[in-house]
C-alpha positions in Angstrom: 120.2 64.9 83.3 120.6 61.8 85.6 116.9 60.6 85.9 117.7 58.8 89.6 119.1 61.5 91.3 116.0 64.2 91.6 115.1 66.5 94.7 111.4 67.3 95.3 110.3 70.6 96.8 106.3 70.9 98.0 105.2 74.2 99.4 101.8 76.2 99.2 98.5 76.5 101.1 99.4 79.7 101.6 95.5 81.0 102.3 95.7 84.6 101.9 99.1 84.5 104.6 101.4 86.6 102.9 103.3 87.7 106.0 103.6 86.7 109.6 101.3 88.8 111.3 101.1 89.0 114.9 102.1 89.8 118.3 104.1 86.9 119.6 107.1 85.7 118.6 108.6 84.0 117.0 106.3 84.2 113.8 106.5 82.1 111.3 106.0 81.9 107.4 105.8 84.6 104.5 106.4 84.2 101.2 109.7 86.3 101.9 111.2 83.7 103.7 109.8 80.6 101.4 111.7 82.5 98.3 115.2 82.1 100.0 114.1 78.4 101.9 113.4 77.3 98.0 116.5 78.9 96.9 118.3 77.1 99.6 116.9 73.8 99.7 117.3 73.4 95.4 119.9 71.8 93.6 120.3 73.3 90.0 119.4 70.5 87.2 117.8 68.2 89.7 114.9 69.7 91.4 111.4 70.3 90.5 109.3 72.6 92.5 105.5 72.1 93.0 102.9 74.8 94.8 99.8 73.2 95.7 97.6 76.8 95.6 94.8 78.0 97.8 96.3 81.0 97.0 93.8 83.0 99.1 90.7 81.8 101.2 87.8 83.8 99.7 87.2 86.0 96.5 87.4 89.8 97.6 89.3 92.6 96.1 92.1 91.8 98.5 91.8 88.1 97.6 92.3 89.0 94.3 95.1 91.0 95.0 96.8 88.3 96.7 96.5 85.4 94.7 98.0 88.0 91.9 100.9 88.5 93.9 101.1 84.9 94.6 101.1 83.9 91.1 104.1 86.4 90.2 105.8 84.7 93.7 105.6 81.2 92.0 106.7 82.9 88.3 109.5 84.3 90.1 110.6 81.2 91.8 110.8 79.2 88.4 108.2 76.4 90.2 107.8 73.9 87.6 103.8 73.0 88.4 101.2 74.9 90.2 97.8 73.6 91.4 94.5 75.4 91.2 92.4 74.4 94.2 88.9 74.7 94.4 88.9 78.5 95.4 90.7 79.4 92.6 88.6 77.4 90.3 85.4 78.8 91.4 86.5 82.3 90.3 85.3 83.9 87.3 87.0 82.6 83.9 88.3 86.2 83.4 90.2 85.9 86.8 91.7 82.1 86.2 93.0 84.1 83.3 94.7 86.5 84.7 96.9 84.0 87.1 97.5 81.7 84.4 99.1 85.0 82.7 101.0 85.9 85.7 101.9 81.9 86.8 103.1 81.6 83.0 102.3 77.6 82.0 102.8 76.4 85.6 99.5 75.5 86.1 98.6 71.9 86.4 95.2 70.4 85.5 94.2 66.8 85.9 95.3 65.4 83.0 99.0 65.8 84.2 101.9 67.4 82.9 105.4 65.5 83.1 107.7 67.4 85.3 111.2 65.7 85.1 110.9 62.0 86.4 107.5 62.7 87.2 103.8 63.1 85.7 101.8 65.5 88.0 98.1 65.9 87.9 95.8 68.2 90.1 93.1 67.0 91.2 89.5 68.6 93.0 87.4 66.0 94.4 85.0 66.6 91.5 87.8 65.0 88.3 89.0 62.0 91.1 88.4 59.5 88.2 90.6 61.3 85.9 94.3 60.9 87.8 97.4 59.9 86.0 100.8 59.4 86.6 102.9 59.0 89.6 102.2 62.4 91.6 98.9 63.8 92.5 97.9 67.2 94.0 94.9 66.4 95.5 92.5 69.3 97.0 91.0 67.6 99.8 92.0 66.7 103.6 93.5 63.2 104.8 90.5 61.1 104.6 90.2 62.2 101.0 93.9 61.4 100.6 93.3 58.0 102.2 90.4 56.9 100.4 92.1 58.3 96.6 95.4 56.3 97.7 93.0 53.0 98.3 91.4 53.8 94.6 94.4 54.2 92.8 97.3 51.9 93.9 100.0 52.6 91.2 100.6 56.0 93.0 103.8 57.2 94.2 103.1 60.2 95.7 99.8 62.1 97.0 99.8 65.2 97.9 97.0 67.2 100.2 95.8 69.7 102.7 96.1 70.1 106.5 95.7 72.1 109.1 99.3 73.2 111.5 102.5 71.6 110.9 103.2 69.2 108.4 103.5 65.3 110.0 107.1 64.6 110.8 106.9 61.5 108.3 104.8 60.4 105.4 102.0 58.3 106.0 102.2 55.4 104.0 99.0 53.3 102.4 100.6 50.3 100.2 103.6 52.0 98.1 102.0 55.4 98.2 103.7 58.2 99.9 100.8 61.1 101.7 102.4 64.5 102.6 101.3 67.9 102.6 102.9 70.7 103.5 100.9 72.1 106.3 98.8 75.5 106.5 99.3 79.1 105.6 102.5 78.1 103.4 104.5 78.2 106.5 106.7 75.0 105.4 108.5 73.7 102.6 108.6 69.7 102.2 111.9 68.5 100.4 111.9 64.6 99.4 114.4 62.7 97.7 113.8 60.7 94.7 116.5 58.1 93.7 116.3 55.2 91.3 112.7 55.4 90.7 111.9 56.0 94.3 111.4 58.3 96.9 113.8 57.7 99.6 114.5 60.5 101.8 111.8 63.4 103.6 112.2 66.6 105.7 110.2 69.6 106.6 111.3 73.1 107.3 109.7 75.6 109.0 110.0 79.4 107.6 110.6 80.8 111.3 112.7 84.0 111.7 116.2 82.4 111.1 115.5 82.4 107.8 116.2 85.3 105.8 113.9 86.9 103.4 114.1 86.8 99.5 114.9 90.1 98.0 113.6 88.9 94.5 109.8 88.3 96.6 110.2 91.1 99.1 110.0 93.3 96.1 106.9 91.6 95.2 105.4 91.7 98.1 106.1 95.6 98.5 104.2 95.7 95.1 101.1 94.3 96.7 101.4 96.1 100.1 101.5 99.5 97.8 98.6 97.9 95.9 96.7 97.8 99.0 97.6 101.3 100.1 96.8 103.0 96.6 93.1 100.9 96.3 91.6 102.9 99.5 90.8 99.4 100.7 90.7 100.9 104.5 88.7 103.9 103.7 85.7 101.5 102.7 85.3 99.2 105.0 81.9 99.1 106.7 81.5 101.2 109.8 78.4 99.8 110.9 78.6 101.2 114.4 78.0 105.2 115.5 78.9 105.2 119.2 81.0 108.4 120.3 85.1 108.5 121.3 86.5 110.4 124.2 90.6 109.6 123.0 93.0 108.1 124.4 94.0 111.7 126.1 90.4 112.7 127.8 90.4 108.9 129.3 93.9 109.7 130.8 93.6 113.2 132.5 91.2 111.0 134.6 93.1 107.7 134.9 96.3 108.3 135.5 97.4 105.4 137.0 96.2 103.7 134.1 97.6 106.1 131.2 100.9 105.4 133.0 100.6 101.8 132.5 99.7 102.2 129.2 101.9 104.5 127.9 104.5 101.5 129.0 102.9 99.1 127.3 103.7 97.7 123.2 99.8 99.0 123.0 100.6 102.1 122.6 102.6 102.3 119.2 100.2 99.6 118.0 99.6 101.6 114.4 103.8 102.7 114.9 104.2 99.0 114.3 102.2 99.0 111.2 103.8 102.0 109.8 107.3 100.3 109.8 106.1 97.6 107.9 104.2 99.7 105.3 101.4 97.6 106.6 99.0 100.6 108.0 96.7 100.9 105.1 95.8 97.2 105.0 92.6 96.9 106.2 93.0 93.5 107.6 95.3 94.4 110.0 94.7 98.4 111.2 91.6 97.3 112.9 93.2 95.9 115.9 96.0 98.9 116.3 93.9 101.5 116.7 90.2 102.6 117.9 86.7 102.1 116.3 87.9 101.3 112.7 84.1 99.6 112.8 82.5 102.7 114.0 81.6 106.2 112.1 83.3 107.9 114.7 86.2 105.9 115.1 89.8 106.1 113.5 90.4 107.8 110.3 94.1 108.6 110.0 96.6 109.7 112.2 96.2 113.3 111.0 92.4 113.1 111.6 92.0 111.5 114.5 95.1 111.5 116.6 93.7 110.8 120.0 92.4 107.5 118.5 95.6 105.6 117.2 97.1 102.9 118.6 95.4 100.2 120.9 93.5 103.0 123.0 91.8 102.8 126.2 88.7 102.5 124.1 90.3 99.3 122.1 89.1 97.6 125.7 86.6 99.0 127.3 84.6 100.6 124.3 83.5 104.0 123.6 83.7 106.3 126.1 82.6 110.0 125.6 79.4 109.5 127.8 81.4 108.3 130.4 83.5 110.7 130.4 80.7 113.6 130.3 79.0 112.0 133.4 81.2 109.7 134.8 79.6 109.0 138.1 76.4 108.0 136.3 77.4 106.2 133.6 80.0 103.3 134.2 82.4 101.4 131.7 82.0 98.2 131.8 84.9 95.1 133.0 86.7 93.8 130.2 87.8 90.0 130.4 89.6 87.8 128.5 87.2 87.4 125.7 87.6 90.5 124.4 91.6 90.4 124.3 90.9 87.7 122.0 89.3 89.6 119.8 92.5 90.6 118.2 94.9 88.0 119.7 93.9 85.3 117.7 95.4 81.8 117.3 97.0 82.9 114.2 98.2 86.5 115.3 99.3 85.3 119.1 99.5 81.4 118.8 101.2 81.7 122.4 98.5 83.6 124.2 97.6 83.0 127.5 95.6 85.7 129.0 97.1 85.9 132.8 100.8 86.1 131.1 99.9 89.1 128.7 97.6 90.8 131.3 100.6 91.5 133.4 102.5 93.1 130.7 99.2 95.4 130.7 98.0 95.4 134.2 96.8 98.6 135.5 94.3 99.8 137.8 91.4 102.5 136.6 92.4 105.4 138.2 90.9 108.3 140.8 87.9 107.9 139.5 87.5 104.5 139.5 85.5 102.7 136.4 
């Protein structure tokens, strides 16, 4: 194969973000969508592929679950080196096993590993002293990236981890190139190397134009039925015990209200999740129906029917002692603080409260609130 004629592909941080999730559009990332932009952006014989890890964030069943499905992602799209960061490093020795077995001999320490034209080594903050060769992994953010560059001069290319998009050009510290490929593995980094040098860089996004991966949506379907099959939901804590009236008792009194609601996305909330085959996954039922945090709240839809969905009670809180004595006992306002409860930066990266509100507004009803 021509040695001065190579195309580099950089992708990863994925951080437990399997799947857009969210409210707003357009959503971006999923490792559906990375499968085909890889597939897209290769050329056969010339391209190596490198994922930088940080599979998940943290080390819980669900973690685990994830960073196994990530390491049969990166087996299944052929990438030529994969990094460990420190969360995968601090798991048990048992655990590193079991994605090494599933990433095959993709995964990179740092005593480097030459891929193509290039010798990759990953490296935690803890083995800085021991890089080699030309590319470098690096688990640490861009001061760390700065100060490694500065210490080792001969490098070509460091790679390492930031928050948001990707910078729109490498940073440059003597002949060094600094990228990274953003957060939550919602970019893919392609670079050109000819004649001994990089040349070329671009970034795409993973935004809804692109298609999903058939090969990785079937993986992903495997860890979404993993997740249903483990009762995951069905133990989270419930450390509350207030008690429900449903969404039905609150709207025989506010009927103005119901009406609004019954308009309103909010109310097929768990309908959503139940297309995607994501309504047993307990990191994302919470916010589409009531009181999954409460002893009394949400069970299934069979179980508790008046408590699916973003209820009145989603709001305002519990409301069975309202509803018994409703002159004496008032529910409280609810403000924007509590909307962003669920609409989070990464599940409505577009919110703004006074826009959504009015898609929602409603007043409380004959009986006031």
């Amino acid at each position: 194969m021509p040695a001065r004629d190579w195309v580099l592909l950089v992708s990863g941080n994925t951080e437990g973000y399997l799947s857009p999730c969210g409210c707003s559009k357009p959503m971006s990332g999923g490792i559906k969508r990375r499968g085909q932009m890889l597939k897209t952006l290769a050329v056969p014989g010339k391209t190596i592929l490198l994922e930088t890890g940080r599979f998940t964030t943290g080390n819980s069943i669900q973690d685990r679950f994830k960073a196994e499905a990530m390491a049969d992602a990166v087996s299944a799209w052929k990438a030529d080196g994969v990094a460990f960061s420190r969360v995968e490093r601090d798991w048990s020795a048992d655990q590193q096993a079991s994605l090494q077995n599933l990433a095959g001999d993709r995964v990179l320490g740092d005593s480097g590993r030459t891929l193509g034209p290039f010798r990759v080594s990953a490296i935690t903050e803890q083995s800085a002293s021991a890089a080699v060769g030309n590319v470098v992994i690096l688990d640490g953010d861009r001061e760390d990236a700065e100060k490694f560059a500065r210490s080792h001069p001969k490098l070509q290319l460091l790679i390492y981890r930031q928050q948001g998009m990707p910078d729109s050009s490498p940073a440059k510290i003597g002949s060094t190139w600094l990228v990274s490929p953003g957060e939550k593995g919602k970019y893919v980094l392609r670079l050109s190397y000819v004649n001994g040098k990089f040349s070329t860089y671009n970034v795409f996004g993973l935004g809804p134009e692109v298609a999903d991966d058939p090969v990785t949506t079937a993986i992903f379907r495997r860890y979404q039925r993993r997740i249903a099959a483990s009762g995951l939901i069905d133990q989270l804590p419930r450390p509350n015990d207030a008690s429900f009236a449903g969404n039905e008792l609150c709207s025989s009194c506010h009927e103005s209200a119901a009406k609004s609601w019954k308009a309103s996305a909010h109310a097929h909330a768990l309908k959503t999740l139940e297309t995607t085959e994501d309504d047993r996954d307990p990191e994302c039922a919470p916010c589409h129906v009531v009181g999954l945090d409460n002893r009394q709240g949400f069970r299934s839809r069979a179980e508790t029917p008046s408590l699916t969905d973003v209820g009145c009670e989603s709001c305002h809180g519990a409301g069975r002692e309202h509803s018994d004595k409703p002159a004496l006992l008032k529910m409280g306002r609810v403000g924007e603080s509590k909307c962003l409860n669920c609409h989070t930066s990464n599940t409505s990266p577009n919110f703004e409260f006074l826009t959504y509100w009015r898609k929602i507004e409603h007043g409380m009803g004959k009986t006031g609130g």
